[in-house]
PDBQT receptor file of N, H, CA, C and O in Angstrom, charges set to zero:
ATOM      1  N   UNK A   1       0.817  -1.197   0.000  1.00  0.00    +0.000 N 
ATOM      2  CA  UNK A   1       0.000   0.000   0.000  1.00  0.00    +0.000 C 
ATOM      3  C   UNK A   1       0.865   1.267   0.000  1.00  0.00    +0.000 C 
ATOM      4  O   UNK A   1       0.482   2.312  -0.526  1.00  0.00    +0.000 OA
ATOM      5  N   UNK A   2       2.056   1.127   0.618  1.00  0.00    +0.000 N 
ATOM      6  H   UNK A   2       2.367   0.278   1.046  1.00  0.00    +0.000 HD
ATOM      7  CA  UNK A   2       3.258   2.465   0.479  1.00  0.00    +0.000 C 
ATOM      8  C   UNK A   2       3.116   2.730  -0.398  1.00  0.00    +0.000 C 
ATOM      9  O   UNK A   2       2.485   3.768  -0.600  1.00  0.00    +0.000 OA
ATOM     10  N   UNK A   3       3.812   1.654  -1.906  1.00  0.00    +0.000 N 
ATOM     11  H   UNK A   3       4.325   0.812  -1.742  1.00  0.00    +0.000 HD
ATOM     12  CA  UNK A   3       3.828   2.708  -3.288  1.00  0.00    +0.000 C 
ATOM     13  C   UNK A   3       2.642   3.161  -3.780  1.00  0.00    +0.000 C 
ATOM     14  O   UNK A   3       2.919   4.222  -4.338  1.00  0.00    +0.000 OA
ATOM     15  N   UNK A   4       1.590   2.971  -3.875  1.00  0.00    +0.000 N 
ATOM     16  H   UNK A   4       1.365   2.108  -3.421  1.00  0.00    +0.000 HD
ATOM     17  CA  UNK A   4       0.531   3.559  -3.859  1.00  0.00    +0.000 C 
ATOM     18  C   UNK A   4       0.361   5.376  -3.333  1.00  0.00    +0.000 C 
ATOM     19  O   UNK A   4       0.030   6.464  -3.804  1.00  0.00    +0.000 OA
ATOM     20  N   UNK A   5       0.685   4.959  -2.473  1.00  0.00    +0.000 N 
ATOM     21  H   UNK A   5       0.953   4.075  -2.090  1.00  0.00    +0.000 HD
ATOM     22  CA  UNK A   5       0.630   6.703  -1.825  1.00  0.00    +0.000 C 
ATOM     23  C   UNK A   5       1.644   7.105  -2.505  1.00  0.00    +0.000 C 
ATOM     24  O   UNK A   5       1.408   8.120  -3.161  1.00  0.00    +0.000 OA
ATOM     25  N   UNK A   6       2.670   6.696  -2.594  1.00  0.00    +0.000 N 
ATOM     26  H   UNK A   6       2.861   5.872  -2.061  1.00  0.00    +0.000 HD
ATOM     27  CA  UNK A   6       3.575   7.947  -3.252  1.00  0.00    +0.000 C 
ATOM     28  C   UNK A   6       3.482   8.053  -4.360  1.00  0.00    +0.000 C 
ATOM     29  O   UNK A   6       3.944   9.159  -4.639  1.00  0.00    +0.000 OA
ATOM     30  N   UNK A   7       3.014   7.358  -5.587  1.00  0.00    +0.000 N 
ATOM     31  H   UNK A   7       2.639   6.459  -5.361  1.00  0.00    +0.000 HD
ATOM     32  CA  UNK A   7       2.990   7.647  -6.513  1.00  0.00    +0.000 C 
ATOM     33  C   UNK A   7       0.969   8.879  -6.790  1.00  0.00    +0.000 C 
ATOM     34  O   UNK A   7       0.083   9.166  -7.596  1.00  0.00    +0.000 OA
ATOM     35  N   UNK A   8       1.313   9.014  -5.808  1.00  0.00    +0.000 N 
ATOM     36  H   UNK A   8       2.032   8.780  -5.154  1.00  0.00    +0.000 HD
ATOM     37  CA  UNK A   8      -0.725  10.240  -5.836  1.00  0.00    +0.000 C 
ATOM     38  C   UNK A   8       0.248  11.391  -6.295  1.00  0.00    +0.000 C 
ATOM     39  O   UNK A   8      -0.243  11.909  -7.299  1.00  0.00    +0.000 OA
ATOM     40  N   UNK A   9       1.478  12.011  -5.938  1.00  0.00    +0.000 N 
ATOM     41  H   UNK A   9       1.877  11.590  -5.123  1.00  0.00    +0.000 HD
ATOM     42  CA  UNK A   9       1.776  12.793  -5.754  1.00  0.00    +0.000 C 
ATOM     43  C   UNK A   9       2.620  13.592  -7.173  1.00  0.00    +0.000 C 
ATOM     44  O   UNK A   9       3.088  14.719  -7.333  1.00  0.00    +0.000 OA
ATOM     45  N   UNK A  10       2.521  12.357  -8.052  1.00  0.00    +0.000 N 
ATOM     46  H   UNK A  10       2.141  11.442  -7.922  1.00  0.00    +0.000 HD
ATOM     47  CA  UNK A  10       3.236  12.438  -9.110  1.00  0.00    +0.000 C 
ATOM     48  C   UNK A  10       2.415  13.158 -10.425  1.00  0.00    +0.000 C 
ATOM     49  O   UNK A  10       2.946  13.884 -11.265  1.00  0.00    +0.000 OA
ATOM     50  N   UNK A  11       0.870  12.732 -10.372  1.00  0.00    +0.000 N 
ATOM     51  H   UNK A  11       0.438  12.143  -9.689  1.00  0.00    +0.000 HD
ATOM     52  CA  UNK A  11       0.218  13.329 -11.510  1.00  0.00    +0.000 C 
ATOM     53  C   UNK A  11      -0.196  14.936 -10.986  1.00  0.00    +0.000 C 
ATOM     54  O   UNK A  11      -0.822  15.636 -11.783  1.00  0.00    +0.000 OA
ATOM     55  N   UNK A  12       0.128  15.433  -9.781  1.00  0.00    +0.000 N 
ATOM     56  H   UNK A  12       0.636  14.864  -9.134  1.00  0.00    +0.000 HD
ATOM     57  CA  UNK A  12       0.038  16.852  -9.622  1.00  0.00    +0.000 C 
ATOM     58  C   UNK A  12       1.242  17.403 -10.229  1.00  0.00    +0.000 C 
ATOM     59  O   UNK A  12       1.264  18.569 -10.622  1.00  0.00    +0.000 OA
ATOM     60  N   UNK A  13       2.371  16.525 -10.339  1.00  0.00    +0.000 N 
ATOM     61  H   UNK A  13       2.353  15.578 -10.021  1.00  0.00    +0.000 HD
ATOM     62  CA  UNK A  13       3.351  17.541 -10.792  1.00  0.00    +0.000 C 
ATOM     63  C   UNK A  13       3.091  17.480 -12.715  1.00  0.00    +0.000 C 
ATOM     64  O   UNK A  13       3.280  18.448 -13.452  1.00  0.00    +0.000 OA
ATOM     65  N   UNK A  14       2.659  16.177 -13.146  1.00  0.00    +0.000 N 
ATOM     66  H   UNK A  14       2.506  15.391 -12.547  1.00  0.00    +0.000 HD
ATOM     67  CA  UNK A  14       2.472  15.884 -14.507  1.00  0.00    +0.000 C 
ATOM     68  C   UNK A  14       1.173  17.287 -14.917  1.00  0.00    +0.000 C 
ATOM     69  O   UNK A  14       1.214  17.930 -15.966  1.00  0.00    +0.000 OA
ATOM     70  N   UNK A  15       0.476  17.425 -14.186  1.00  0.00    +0.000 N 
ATOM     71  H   UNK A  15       0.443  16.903 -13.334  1.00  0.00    +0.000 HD
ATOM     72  CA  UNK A  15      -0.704  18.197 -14.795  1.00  0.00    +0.000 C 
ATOM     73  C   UNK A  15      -0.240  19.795 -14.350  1.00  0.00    +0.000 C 
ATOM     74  O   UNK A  15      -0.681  20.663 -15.103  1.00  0.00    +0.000 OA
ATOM     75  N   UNK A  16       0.558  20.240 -13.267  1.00  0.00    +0.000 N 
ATOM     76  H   UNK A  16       0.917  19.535 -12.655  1.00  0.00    +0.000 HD
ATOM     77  CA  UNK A  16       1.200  21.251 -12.960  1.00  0.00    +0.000 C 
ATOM     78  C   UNK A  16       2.164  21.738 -14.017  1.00  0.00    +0.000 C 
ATOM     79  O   UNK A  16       2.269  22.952 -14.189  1.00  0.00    +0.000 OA
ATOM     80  N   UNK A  17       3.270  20.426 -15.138  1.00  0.00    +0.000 N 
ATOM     81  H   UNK A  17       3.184  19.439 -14.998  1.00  0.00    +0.000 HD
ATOM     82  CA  UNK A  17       3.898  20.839 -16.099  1.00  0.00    +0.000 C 
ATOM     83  C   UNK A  17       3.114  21.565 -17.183  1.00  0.00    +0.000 C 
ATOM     84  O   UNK A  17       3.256  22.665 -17.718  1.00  0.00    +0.000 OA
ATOM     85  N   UNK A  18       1.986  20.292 -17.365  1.00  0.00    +0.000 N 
ATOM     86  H   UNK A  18       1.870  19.398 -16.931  1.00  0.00    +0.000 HD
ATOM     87  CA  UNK A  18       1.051  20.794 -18.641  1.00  0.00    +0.000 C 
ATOM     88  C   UNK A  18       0.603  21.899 -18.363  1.00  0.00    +0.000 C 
ATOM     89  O   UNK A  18       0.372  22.440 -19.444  1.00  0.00    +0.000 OA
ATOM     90  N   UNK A  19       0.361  22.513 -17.617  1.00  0.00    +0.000 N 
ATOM     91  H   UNK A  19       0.549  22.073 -16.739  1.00  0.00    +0.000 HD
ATOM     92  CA  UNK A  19      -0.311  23.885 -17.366  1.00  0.00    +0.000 C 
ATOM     93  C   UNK A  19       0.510  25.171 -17.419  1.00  0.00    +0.000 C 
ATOM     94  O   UNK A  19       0.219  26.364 -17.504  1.00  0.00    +0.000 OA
ATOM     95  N   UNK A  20       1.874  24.337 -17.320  1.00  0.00    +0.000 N 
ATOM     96  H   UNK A  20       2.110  23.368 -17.250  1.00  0.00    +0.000 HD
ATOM     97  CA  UNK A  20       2.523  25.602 -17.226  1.00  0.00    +0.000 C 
ATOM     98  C   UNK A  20       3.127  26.001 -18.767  1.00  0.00    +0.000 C 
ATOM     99  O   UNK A  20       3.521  27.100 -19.159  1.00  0.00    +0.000 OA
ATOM    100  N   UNK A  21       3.076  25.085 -19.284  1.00  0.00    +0.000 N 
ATOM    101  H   UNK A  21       2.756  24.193 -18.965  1.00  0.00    +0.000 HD
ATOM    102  CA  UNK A  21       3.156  24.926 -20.935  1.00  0.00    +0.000 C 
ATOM    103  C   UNK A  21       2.286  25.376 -21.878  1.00  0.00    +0.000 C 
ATOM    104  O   UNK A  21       2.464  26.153 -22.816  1.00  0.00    +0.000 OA
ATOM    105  N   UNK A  22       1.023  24.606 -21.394  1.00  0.00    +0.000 N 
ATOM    106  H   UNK A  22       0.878  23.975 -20.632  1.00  0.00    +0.000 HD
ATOM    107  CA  UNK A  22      -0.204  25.330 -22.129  1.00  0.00    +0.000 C 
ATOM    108  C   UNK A  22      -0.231  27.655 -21.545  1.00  0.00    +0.000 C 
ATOM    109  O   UNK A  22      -0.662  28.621 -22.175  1.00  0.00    +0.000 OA
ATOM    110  N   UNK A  23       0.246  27.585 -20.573  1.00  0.00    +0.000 N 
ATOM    111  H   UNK A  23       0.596  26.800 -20.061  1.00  0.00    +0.000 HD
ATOM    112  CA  UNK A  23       0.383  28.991 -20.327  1.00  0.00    +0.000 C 
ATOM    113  C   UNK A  23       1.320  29.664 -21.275  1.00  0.00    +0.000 C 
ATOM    114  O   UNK A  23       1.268  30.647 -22.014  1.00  0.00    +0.000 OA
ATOM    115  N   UNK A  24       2.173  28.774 -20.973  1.00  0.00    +0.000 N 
ATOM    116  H   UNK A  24       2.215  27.975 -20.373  1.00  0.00    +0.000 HD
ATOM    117  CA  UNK A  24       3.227  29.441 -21.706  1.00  0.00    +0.000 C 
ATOM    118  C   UNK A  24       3.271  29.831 -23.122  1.00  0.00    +0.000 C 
ATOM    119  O   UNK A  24       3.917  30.702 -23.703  1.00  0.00    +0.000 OA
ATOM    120  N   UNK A  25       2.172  28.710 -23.643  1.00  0.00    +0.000 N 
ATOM    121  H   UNK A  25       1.647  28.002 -23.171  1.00  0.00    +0.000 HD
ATOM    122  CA  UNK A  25       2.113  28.791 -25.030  1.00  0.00    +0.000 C 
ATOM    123  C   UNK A  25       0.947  29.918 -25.493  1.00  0.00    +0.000 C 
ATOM    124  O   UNK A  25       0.864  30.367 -26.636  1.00  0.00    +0.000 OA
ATOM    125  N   UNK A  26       0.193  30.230 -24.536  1.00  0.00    +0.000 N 
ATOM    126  H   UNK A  26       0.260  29.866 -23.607  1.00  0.00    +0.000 HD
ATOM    127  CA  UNK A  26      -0.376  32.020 -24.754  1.00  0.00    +0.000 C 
ATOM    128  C   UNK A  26       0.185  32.815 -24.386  1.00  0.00    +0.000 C 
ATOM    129  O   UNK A  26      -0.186  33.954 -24.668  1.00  0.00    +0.000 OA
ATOM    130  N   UNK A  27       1.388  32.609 -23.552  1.00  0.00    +0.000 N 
ATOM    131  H   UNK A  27       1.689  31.684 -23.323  1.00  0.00    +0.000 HD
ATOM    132  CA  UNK A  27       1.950  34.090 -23.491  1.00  0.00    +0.000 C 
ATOM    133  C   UNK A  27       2.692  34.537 -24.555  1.00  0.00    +0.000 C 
ATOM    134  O   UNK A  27       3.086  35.703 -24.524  1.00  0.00    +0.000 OA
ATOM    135  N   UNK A  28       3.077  33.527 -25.905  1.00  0.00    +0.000 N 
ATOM    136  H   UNK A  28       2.757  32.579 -25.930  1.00  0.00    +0.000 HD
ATOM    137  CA  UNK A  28       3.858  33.808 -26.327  1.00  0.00    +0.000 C 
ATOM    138  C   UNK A  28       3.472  34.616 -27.883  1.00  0.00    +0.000 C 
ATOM    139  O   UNK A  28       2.867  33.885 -28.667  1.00  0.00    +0.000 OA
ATOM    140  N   UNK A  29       3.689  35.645 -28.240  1.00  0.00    +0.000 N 
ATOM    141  H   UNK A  29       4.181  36.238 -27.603  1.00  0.00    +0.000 HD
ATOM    142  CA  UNK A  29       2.968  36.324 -29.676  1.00  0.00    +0.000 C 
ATOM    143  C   UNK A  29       2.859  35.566 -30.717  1.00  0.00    +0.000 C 
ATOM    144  O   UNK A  29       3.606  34.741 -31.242  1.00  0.00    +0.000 OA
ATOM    145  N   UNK A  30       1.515  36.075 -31.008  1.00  0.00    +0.000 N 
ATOM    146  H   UNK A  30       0.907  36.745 -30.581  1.00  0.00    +0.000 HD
ATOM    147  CA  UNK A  30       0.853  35.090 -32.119  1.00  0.00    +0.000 C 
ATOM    148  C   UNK A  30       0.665  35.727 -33.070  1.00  0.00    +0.000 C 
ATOM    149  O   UNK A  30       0.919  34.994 -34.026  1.00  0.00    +0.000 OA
ATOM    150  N   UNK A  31       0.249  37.044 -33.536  1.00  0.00    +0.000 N 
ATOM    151  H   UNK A  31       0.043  37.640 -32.759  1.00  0.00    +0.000 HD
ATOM    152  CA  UNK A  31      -0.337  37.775 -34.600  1.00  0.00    +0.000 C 
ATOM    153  C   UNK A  31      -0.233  38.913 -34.094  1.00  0.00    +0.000 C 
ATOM    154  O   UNK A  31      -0.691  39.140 -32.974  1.00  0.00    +0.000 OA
ATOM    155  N   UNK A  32       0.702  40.313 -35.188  1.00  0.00    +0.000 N 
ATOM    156  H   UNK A  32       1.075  40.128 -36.098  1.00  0.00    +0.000 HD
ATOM    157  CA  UNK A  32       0.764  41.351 -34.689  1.00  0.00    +0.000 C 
ATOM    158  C   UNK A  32       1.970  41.681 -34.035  1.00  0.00    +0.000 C 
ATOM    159  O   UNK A  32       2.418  42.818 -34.187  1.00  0.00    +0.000 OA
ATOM    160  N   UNK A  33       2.690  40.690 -33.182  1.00  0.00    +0.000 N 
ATOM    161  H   UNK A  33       2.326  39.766 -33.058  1.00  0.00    +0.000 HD
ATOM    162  CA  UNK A  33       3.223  41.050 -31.719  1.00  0.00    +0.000 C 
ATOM    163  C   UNK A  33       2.168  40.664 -30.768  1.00  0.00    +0.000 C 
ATOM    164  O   UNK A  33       2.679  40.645 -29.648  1.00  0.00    +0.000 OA
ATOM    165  N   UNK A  34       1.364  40.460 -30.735  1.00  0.00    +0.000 N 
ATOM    166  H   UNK A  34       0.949  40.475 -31.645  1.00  0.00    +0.000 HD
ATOM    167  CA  UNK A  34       0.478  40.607 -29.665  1.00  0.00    +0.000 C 
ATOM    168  C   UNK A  34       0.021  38.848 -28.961  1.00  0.00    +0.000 C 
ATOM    169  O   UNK A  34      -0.477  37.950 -29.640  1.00  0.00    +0.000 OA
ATOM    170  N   UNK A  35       0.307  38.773 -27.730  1.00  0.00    +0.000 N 
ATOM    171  H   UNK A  35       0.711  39.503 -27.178  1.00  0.00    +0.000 HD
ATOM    172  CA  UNK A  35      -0.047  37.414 -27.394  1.00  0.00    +0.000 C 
ATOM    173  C   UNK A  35      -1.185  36.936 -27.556  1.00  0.00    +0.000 C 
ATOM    174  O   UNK A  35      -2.057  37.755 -27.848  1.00  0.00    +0.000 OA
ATOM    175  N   UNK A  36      -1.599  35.445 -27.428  1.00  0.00    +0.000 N 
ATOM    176  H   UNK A  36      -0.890  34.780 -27.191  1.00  0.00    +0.000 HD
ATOM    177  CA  UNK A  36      -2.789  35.025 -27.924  1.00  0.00    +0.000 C 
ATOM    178  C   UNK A  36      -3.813  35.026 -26.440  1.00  0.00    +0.000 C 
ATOM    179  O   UNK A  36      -5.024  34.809 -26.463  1.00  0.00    +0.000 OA
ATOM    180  N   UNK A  37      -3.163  35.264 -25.433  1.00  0.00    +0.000 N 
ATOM    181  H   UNK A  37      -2.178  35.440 -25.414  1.00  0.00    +0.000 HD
ATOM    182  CA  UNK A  37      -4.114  36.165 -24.188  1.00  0.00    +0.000 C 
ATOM    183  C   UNK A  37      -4.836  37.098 -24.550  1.00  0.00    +0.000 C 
ATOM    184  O   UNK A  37      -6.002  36.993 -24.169  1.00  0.00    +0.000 OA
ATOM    185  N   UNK A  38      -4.558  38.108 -25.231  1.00  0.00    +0.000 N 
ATOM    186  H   UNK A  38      -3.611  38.193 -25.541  1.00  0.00    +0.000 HD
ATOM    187  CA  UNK A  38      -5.075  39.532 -25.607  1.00  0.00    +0.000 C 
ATOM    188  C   UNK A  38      -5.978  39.083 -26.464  1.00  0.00    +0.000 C 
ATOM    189  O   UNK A  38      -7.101  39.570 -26.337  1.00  0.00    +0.000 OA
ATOM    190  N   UNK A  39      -5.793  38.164 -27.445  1.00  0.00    +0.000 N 
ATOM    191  H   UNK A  39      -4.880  37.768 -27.549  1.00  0.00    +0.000 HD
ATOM    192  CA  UNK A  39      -7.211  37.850 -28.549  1.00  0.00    +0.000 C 
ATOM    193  C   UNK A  39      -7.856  37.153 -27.892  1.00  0.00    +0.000 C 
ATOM    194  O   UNK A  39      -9.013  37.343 -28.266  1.00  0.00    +0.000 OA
ATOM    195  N   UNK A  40      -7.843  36.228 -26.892  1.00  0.00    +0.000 N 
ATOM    196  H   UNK A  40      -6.903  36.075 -26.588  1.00  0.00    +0.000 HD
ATOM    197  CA  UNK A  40      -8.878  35.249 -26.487  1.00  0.00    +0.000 C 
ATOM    198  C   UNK A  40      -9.798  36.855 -25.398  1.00  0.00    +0.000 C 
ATOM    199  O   UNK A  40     -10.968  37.070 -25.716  1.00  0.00    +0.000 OA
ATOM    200  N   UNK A  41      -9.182  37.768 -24.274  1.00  0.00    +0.000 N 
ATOM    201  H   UNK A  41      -8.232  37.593 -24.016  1.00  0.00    +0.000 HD
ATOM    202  CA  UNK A  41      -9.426  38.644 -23.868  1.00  0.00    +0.000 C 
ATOM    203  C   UNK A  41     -10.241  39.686 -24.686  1.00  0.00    +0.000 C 
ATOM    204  O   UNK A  41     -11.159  40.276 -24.117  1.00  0.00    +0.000 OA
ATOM    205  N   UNK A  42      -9.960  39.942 -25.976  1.00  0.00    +0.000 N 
ATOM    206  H   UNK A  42      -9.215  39.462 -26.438  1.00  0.00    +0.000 HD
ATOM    207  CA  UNK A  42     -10.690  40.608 -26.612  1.00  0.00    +0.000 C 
ATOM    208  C   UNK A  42     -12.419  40.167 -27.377  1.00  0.00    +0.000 C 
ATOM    209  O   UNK A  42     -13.508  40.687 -27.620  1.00  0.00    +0.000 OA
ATOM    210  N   UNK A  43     -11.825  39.109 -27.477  1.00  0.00    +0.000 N 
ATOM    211  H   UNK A  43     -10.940  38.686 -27.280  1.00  0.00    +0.000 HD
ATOM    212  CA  UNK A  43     -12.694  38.124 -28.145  1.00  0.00    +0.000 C 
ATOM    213  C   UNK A  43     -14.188  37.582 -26.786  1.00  0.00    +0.000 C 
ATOM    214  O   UNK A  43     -15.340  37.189 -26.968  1.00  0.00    +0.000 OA
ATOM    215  N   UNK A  44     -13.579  37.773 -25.844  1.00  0.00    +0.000 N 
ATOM    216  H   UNK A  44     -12.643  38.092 -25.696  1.00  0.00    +0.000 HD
ATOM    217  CA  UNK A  44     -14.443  37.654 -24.749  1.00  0.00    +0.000 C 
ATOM    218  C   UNK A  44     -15.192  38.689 -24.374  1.00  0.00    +0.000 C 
ATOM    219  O   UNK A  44     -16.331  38.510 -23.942  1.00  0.00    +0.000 OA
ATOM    220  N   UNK A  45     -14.717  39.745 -24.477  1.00  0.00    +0.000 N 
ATOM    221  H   UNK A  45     -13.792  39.890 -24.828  1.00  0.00    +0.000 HD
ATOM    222  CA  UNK A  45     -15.090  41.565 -24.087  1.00  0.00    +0.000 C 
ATOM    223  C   UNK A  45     -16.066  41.490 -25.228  1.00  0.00    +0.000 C 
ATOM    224  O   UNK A  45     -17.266  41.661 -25.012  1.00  0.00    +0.000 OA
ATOM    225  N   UNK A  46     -15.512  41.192 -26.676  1.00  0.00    +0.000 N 
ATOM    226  H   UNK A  46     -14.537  41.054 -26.851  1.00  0.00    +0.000 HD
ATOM    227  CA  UNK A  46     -17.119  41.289 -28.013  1.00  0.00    +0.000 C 
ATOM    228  C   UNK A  46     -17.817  40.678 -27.268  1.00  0.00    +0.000 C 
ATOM    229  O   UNK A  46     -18.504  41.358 -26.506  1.00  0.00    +0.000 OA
ATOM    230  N   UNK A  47     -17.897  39.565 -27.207  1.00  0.00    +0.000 N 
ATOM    231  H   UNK A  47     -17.339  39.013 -27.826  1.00  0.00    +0.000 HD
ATOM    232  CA  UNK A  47     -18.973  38.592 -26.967  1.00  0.00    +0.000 C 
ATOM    233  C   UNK A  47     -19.795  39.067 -25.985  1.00  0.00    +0.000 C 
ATOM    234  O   UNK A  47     -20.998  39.138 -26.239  1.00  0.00    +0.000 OA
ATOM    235  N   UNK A  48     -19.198  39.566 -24.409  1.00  0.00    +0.000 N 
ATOM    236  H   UNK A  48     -18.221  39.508 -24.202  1.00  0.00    +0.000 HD
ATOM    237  CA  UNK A  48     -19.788  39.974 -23.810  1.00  0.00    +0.000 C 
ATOM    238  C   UNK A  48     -20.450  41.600 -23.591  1.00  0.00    +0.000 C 
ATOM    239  O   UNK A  48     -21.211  42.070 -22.744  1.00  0.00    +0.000 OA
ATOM    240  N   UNK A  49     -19.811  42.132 -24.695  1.00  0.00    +0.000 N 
ATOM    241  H   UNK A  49     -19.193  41.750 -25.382  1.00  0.00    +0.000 HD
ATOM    242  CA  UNK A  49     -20.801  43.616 -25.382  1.00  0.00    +0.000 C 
ATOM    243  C   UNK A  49     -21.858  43.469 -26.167  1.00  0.00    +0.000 C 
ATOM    244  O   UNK A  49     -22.780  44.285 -26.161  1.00  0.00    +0.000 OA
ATOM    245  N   UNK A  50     -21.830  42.212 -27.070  1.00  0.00    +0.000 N 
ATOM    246  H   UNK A  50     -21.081  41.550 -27.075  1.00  0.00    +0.000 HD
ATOM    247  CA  UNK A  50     -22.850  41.373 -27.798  1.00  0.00    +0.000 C 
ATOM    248  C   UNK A  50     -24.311  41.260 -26.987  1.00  0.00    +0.000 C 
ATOM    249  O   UNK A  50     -25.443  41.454 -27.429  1.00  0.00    +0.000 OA
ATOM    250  N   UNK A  51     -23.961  40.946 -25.888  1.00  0.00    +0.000 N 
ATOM    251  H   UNK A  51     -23.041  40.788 -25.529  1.00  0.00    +0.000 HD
ATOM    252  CA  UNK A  51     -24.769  40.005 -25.299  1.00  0.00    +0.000 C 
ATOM    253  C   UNK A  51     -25.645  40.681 -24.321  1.00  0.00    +0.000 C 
ATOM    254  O   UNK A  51     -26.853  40.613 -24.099  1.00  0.00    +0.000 OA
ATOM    255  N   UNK A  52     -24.498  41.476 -23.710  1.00  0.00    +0.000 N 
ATOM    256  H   UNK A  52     -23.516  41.531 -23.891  1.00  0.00    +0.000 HD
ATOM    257  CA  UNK A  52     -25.373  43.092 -23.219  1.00  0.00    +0.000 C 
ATOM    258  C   UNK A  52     -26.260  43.566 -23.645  1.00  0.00    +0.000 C 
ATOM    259  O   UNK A  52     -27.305  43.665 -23.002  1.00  0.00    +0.000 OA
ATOM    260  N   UNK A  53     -26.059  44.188 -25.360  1.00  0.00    +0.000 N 
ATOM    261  H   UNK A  53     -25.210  44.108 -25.883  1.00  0.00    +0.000 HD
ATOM    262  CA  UNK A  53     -26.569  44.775 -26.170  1.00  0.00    +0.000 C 
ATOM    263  C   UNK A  53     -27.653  44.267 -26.222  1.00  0.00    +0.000 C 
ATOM    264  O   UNK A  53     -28.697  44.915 -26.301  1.00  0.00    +0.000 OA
ATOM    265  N   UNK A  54     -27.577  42.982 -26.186  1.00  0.00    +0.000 N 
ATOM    266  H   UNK A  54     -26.729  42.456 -26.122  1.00  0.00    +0.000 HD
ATOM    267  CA  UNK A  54     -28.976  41.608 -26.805  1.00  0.00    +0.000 C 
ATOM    268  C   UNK A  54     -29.775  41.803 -26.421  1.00  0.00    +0.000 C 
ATOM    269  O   UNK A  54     -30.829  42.181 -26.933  1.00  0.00    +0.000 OA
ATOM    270  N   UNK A  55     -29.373  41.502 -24.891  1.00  0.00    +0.000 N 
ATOM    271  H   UNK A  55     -28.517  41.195 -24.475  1.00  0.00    +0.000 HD
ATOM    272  CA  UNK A  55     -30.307  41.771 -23.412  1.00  0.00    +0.000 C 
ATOM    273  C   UNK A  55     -31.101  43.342 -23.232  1.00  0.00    +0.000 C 
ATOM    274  O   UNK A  55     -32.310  43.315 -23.005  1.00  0.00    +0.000 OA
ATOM    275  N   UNK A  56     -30.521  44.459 -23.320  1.00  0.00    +0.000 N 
ATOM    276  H   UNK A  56     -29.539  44.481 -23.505  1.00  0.00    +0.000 HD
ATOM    277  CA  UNK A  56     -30.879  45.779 -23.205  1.00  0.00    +0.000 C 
ATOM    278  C   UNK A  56     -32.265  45.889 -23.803  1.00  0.00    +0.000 C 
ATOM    279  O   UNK A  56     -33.128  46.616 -23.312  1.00  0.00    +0.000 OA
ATOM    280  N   UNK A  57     -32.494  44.948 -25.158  1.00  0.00    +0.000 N 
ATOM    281  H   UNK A  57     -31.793  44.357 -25.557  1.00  0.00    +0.000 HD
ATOM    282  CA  UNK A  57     -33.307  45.357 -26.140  1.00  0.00    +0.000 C 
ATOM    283  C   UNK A  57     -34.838  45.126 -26.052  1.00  0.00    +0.000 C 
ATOM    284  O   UNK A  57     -35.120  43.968 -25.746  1.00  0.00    +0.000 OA
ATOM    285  N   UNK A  58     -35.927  45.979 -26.254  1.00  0.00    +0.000 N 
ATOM    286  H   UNK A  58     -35.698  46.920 -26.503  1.00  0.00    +0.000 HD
ATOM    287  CA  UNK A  58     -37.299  45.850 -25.428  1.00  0.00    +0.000 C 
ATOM    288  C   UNK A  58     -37.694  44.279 -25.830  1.00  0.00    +0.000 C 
ATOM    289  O   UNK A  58     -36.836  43.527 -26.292  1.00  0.00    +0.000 OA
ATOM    290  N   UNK A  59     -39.003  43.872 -25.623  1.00  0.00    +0.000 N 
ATOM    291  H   UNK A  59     -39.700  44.482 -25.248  1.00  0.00    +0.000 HD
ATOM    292  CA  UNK A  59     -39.583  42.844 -26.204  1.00  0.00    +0.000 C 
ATOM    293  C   UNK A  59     -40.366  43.146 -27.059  1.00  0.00    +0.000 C 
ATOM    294  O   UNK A  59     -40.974  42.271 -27.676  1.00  0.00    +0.000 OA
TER     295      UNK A  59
């Protein structure tokens, strides 16, 4: 039952790498100069001015 427990401790560091990779891979410029944070960020701000707008509108 020992190795058992110690190996719990191993897929936090496996999914802690991937994350820090998948980060890494938006911080890094995609179009423009500009990282692919800022388009997913922008792209979220439309959507959610979209949707505002939607809502505001009488029946």
């Amino acid at each position: 039952m020992r190795p058992i427990l110690r190996l719990r401790g191993q897929a936090m560091v496996e999914h802690l790498l991937l994350l820090a990779i998948v980060l890494g891979v938006f911080a890094l410029p995609a179009f423009d100069g500009k990282p692919l944070v800022l388009f997913f960020a922008e792209a979220v701000a439309t959507g959610f001015a979209r949707f505002l707008a939607s809502i505001s509108l009488p029946v």
